[in-house]
N, C-alpha and C positions, 0 to 999 in steps of 0.2 A: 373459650374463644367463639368470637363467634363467624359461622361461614359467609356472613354478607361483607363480613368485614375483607377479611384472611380465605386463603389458598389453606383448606383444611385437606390432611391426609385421609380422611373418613368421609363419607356420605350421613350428613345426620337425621336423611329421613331413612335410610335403609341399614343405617347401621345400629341403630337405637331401638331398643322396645320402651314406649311408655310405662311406668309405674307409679307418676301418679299427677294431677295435676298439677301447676305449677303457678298459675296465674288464669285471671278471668274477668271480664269487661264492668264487671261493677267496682273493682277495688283498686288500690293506689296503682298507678303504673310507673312504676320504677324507671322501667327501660325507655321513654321519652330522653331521657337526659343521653343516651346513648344516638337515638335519633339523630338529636341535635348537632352532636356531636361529628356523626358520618354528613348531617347536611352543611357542615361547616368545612369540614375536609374535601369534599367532592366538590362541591360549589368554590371553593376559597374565599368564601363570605365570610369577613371575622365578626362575631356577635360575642356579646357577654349573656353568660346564661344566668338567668335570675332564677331561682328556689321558690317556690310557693308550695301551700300546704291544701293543696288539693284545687280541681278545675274550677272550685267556685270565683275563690279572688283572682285567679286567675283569668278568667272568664272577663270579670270584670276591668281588671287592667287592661286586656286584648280588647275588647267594646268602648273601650274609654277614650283608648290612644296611647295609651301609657305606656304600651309596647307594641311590637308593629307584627309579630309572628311568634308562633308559640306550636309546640308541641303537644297534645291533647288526644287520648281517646273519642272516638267517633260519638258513644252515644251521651256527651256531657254535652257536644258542640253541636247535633244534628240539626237540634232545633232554631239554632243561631244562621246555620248554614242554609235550611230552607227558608228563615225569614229574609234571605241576602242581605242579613250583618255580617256576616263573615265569610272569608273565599279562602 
């Protein structure tokens, strides 16, 4: 579960010891689809979430037009974000 979501009974930074990592800014990020998911519920914005196989074609559909907002790791997009192609 996760506590951004849910009223968790634990504290999951004081309750937990690390053993080992789990994820890291060069490889697939799973957890986007959950993102979305909370930006859809809080907001009440209904979206359909499209699947792509990683931020490049992705990237390229978001810069195209082909879809209007997307969920993405910082450093696949930074350099779209400082050329102001994408906010």
């Amino acid at each position: 579960m996760n506590g951004a979501i849910y009223a968790l009974p634990y504290d999951v930074l004081k309750d937990f010891e690390p053993i080992s990592m789990i994820s890291s800014a060069g490889q697939a990020q799973h957890g986007s689809h959950l993102c979305g998911e909370l930006f859809k519920m809080v907001s009440g914005i209904e979206m359909l979430h499209v699947p792509y196989r990683g931020s490049a074609p992705m990237l390229i559909d978001l810069l195209s037009g082909q879809v209007q907002l997307a969920f993405d790791n910082l450093p696949a997009s930074i350099g779209h974000i400082r050329a102001d192609k994408l906010r």
